[in-house]
ChimeraX commands (.cxc) that place a marker at each C-alpha (Angstrom):
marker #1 position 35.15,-18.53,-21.07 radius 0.5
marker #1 position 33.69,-20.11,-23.93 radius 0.5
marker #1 position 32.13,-17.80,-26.75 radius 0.5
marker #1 position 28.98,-18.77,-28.92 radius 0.5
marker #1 position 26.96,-16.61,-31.37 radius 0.5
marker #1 position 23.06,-17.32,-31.56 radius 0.5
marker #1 position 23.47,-19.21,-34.53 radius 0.5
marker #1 position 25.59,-22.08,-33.15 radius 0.5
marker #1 position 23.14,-22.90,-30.46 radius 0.5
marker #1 position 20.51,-25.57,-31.10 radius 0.5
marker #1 position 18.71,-27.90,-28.89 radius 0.5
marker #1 position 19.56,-28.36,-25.03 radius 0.5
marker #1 position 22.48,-26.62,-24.34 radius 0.5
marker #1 position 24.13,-26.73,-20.83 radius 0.5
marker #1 position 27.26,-24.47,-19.86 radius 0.5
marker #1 position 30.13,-25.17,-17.14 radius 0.5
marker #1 position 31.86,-22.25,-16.35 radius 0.5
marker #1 position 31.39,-18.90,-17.92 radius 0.5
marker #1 position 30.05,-18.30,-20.91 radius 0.5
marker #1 position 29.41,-15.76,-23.45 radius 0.5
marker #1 position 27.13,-15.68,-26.32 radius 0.5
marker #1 position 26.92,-12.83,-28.49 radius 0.5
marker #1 position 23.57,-12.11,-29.82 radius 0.5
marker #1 position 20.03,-13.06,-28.59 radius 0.5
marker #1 position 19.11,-16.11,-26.73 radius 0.5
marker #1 position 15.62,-17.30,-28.21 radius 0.5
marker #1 position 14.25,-20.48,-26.52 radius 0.5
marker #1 position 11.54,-21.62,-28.69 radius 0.5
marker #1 position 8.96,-25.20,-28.83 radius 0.5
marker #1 position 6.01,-25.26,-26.37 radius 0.5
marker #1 position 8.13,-26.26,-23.17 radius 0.5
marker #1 position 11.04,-23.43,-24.07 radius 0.5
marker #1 position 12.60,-21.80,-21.10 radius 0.5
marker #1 position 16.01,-20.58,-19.65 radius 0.5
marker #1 position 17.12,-21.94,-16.18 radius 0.5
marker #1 position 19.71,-20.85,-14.13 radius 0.5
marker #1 position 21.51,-23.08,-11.71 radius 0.5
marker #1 position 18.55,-25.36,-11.15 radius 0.5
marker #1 position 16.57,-22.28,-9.27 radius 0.5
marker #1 position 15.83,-19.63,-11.74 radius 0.5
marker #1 position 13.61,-19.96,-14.74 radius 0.5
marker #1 position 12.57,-17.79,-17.03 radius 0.5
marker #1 position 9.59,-18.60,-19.70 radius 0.5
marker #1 position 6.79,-17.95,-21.52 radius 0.5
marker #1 position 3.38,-19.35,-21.02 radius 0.5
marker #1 position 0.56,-17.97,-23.26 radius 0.5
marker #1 position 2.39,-14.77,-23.93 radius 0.5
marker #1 position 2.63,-14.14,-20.13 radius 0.5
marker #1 position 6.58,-14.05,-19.44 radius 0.5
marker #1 position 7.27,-15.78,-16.65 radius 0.5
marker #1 position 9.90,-15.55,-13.46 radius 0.5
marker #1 position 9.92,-18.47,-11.37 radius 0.5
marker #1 position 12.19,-19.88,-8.31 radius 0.5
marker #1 position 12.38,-23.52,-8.07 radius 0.5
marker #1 position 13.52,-23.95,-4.52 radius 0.5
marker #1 position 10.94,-24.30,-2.26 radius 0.5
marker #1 position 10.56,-21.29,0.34 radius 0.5
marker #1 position 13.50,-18.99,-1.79 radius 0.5
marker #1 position 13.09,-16.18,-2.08 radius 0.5
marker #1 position 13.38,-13.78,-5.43 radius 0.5
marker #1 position 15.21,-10.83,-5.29 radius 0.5
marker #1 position 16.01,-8.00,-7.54 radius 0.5
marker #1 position 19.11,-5.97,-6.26 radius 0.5
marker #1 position 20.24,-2.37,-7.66 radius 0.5
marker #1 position 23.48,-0.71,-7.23 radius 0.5
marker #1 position 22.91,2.05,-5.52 radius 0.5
marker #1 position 26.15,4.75,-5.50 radius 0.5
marker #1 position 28.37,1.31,-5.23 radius 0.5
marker #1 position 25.96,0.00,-2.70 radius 0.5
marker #1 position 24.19,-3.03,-4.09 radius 0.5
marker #1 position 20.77,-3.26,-2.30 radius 0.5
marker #1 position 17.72,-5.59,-2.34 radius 0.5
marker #1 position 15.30,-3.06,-4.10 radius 0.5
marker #1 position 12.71,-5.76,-4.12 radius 0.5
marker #1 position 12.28,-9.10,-2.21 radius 0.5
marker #1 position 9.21,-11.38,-2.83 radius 0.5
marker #1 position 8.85,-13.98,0.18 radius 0.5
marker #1 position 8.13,-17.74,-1.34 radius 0.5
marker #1 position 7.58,-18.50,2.71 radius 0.5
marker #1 position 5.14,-16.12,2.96 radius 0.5
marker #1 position 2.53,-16.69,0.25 radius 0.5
marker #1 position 4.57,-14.12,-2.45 radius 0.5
marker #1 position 4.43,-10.92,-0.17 radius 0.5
marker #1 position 7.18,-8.65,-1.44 radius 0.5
marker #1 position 9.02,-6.02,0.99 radius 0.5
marker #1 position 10.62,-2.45,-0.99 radius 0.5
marker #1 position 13.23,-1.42,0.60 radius 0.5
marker #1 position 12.31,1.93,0.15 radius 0.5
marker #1 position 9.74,4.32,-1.09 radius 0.5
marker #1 position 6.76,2.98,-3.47 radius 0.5
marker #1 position 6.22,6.19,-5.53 radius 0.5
marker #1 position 3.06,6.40,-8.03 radius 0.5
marker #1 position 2.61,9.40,-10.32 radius 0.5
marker #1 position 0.04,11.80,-10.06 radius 0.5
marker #1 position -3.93,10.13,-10.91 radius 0.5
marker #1 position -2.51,6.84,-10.49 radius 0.5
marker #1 position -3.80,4.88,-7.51 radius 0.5
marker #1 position -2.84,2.63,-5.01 radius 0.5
marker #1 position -5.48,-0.42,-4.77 radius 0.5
marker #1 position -6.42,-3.13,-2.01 radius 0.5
marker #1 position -8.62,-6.32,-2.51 radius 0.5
marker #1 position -9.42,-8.36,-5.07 radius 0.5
marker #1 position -12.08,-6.05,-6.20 radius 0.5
marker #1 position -9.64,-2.81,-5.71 radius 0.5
marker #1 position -12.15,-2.05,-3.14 radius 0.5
marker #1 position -9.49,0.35,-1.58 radius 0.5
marker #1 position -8.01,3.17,-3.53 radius 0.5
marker #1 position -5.13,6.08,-2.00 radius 0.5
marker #1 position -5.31,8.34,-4.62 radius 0.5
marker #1 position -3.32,12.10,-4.84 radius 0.5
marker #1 position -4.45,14.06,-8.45 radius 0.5
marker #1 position -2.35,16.55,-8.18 radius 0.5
marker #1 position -3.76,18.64,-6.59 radius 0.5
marker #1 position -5.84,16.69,-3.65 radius 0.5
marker #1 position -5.64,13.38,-1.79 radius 0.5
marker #1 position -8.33,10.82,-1.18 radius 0.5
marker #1 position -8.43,7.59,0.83 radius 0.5
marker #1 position -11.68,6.10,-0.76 radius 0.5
marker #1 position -13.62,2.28,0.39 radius 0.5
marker #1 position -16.28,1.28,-2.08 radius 0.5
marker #1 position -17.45,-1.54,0.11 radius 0.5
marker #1 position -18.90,-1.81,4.26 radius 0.5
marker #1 position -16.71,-0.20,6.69 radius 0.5
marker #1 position -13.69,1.95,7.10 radius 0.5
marker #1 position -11.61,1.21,10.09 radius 0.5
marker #1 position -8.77,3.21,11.63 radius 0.5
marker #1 position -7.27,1.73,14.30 radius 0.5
marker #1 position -4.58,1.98,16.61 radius 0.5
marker #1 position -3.81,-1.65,18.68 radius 0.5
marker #1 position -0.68,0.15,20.39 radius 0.5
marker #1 position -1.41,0.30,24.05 radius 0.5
marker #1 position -2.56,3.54,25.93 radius 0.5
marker #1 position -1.71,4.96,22.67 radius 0.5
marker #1 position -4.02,7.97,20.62 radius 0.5
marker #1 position -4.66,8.53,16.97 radius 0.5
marker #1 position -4.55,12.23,16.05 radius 0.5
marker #1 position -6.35,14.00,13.86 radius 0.5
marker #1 position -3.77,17.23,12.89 radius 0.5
marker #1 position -3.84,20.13,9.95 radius 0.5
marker #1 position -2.47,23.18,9.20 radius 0.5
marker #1 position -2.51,25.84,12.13 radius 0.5
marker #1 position -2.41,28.94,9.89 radius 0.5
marker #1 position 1.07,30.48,10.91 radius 0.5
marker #1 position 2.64,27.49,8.35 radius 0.5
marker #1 position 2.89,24.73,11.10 radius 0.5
marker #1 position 0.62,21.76,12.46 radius 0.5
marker #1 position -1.50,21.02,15.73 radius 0.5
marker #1 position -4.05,18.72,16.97 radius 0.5
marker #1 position -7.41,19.32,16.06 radius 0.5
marker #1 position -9.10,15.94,17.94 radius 0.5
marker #1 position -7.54,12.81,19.18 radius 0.5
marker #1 position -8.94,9.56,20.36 radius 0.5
marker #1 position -7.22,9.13,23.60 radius 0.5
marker #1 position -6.47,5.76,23.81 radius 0.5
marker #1 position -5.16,5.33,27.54 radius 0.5
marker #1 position -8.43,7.51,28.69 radius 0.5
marker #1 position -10.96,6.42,26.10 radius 0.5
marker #1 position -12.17,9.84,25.31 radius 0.5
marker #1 position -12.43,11.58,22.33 radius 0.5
marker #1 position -10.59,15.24,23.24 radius 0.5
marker #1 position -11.19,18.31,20.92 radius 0.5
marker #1 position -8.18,20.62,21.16 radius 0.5
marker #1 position -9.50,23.48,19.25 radius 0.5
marker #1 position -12.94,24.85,18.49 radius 0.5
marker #1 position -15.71,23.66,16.91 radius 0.5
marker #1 position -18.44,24.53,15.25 radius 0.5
marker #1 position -21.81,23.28,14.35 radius 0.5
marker #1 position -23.79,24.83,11.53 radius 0.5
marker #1 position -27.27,26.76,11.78 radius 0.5
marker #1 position -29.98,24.10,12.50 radius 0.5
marker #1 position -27.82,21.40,13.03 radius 0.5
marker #1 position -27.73,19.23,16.68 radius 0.5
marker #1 position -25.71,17.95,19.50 radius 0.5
marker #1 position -27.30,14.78,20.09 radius 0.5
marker #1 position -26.57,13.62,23.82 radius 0.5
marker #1 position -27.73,10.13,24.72 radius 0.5
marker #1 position -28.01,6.87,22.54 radius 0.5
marker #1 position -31.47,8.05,21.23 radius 0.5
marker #1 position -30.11,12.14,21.15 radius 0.5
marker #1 position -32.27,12.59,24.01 radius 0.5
marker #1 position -30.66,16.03,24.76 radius 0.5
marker #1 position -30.13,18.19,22.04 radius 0.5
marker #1 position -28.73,21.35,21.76 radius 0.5
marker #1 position -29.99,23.64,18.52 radius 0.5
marker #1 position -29.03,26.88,17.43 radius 0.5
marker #1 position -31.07,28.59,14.65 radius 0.5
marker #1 position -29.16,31.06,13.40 radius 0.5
marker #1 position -31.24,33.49,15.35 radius 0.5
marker #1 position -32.08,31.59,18.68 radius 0.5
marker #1 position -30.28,28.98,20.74 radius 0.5
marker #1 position -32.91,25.69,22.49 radius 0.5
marker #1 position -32.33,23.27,24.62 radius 0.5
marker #1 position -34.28,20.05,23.64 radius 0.5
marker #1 position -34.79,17.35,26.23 radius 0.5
marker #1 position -37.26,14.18,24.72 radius 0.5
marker #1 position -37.04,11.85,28.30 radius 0.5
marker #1 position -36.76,12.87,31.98 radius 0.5
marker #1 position -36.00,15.51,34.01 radius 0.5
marker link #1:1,2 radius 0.2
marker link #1:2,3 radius 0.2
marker link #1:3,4 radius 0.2
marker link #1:4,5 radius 0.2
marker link #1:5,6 radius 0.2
marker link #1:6,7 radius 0.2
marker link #1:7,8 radius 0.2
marker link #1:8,9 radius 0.2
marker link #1:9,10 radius 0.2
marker link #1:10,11 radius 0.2
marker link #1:11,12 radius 0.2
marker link #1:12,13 radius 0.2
marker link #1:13,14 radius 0.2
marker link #1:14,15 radius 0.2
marker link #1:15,16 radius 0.2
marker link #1:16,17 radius 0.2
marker link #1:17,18 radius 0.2
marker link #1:18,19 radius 0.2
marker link #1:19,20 radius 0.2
marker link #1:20,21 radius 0.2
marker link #1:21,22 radius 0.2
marker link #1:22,23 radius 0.2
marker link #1:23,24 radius 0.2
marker link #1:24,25 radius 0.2
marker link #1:25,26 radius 0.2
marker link #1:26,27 radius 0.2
marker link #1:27,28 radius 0.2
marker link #1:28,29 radius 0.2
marker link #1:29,30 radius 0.2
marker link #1:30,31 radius 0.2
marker link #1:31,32 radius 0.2
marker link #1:32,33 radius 0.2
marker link #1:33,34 radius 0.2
marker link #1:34,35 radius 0.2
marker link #1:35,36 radius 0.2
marker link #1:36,37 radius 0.2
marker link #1:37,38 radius 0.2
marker link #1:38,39 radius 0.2
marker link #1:39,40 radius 0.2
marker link #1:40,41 radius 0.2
marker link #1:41,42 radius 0.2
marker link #1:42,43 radius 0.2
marker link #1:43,44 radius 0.2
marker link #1:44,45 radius 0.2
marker link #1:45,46 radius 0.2
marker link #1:46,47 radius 0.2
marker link #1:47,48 radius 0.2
marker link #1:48,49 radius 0.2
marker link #1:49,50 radius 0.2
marker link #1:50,51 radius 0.2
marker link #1:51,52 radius 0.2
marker link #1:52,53 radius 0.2
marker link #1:53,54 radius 0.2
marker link #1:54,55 radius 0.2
marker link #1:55,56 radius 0.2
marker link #1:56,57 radius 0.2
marker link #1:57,58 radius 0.2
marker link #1:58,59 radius 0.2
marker link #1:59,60 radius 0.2
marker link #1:60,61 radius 0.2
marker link #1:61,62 radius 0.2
marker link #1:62,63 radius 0.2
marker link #1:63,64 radius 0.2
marker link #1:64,65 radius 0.2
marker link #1:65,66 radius 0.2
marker link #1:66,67 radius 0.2
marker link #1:67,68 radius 0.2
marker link #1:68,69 radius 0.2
marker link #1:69,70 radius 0.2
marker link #1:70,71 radius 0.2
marker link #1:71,72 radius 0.2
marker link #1:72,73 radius 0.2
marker link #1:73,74 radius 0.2
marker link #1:74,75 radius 0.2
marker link #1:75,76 radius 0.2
marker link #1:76,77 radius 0.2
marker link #1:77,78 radius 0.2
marker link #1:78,79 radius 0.2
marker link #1:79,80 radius 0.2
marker link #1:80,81 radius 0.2
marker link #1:81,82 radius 0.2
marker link #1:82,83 radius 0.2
marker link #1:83,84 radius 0.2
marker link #1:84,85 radius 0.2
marker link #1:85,86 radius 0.2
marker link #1:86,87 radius 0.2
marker link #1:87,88 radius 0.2
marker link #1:88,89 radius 0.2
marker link #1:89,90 radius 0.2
marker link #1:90,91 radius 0.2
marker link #1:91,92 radius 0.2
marker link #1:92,93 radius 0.2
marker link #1:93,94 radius 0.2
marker link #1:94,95 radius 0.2
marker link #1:95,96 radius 0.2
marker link #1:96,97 radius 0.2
marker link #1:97,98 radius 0.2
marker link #1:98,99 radius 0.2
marker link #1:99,100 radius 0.2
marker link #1:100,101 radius 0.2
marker link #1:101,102 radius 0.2
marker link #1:102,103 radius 0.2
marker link #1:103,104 radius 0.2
marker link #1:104,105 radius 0.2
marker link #1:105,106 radius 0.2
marker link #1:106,107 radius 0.2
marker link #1:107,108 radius 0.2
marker link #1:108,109 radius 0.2
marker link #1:109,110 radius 0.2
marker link #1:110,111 radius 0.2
marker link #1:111,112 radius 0.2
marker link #1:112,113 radius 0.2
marker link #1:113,114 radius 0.2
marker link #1:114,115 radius 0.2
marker link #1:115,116 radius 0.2
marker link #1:116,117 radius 0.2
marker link #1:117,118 radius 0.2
marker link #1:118,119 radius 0.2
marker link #1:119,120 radius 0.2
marker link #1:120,121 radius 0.2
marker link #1:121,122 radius 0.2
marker link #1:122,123 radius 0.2
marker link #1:123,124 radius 0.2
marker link #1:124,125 radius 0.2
marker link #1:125,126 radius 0.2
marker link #1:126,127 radius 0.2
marker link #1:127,128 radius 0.2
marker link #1:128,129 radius 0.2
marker link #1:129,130 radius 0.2
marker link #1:130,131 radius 0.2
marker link #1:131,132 radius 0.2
marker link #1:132,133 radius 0.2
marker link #1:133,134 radius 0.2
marker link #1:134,135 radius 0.2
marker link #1:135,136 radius 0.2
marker link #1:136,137 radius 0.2
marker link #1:137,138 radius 0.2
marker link #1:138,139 radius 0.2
marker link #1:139,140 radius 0.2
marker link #1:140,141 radius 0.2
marker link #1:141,142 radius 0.2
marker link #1:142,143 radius 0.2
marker link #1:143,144 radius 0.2
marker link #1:144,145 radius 0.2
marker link #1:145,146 radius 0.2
marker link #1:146,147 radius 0.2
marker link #1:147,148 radius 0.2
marker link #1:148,149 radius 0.2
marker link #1:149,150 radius 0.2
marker link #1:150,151 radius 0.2
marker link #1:151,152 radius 0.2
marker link #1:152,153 radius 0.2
marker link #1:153,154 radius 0.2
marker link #1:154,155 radius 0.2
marker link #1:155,156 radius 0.2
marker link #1:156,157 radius 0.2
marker link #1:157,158 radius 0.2
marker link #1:158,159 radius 0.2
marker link #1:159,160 radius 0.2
marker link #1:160,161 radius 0.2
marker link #1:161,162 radius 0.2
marker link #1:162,163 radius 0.2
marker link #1:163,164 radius 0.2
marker link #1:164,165 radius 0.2
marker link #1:165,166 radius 0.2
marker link #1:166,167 radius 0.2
marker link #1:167,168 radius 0.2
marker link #1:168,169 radius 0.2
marker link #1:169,170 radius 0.2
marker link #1:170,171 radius 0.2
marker link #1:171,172 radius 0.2
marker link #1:172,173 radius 0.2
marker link #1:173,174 radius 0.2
marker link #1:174,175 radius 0.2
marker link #1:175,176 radius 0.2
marker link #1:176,177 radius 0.2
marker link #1:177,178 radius 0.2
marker link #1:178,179 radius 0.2
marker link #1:179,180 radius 0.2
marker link #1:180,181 radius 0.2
marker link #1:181,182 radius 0.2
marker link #1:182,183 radius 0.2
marker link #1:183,184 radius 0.2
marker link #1:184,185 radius 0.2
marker link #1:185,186 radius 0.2
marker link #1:186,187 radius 0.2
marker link #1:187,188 radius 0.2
marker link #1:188,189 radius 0.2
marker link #1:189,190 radius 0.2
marker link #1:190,191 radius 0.2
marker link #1:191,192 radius 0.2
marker link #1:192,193 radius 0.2
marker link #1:193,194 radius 0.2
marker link #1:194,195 radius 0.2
marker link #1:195,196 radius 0.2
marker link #1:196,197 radius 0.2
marker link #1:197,198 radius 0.2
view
């Protein structure tokens, strides 16, 4: 292969072949860039650096080798408006925070210590579209295992409480859309409420 040092290139330089140049490669003027096979450029626009395929609907991909393996860590879809598949964990370190929207109205945060899942904006949805299929609700069972505390039981549409549960002094169960029905306890006596019918 040919051999250059950084001070014997000047201008537009094209290479056939292999090449090596010892030293720094420093593109400079306002249009500067590097470009790779007609697909691949690399510049700098307003002290932003700059990545860019060419092709239309090629994708970018950074491999890794990992133990002789070389894998597509990261692949960013140019069919697909830029969406970008890991193929493997995403890992963030403790306090930082995962964000959706263009106002980071979503955060999935872990401190340290505790996790949060927190919306600043309307409604939070969890939702299962899987046919006849549940979302469960599950936590520590005290002996150093998991269970079910509630499910939404998607092929019976009912909500299904597998353990106890418990409703503090003065507080209601509300039966009906108004909470027609109530049932109160006091902390010293229990009452059944009913506001319409018999």
């Amino acid at each position: 292969p040919e051999s250059f040092t950084s001070a014997m290139i000047s201008g537009s330089f094209q290479g056939g072949g292999s090449t090596n140049i010892s030293g720094s490669i420093l593109s400079t003027g306002s249009f500067g860039h590097i470009a790779l096979q007609d697909n691949l450029r690399i510049s700098e626009e307003s002290d932003d650096v700059i990545i860019q395929t060419i092709t239309q609907d090629k994708d970018l991909k950074i491999k890794v080798n990992d133990g002789g393996s070389i894998i597509d860590a990261i692949s960013i879809d140019s069919s697909d408006a830029g969406s970008a598949t890991f193929s493997h964990d995403i890992k963030v370190n403790d306090g930082g925070k995962l964000k959706a929207g263009s106002g980071n109205d979503l955060l999935i945060i872990h401190d340290g210590a505790d996790s949060y899942i927190e919306n600043n904006t309307r409604h939070l949805y969890i939702k299962n579209t899987a046919d006849d299929s549940d979302i469960l609700f599950q936590s520590d069972n005290g002996s150093g295992g998991t269970t079910t505390y509630f499910s939404l039981d998607g092929s019976s549409t009912k909500t299904v409480f597998a353990q106890s549960a418990r409703v503090a002094d003065s507080q209601a169960i509300g039966f009906g859309n108004n909470d027609d029905f109530q049932i109160t306890h006091d902390g010293s006596n229990t009452y059944l409420n009913n506001g319409t019918g018999n």
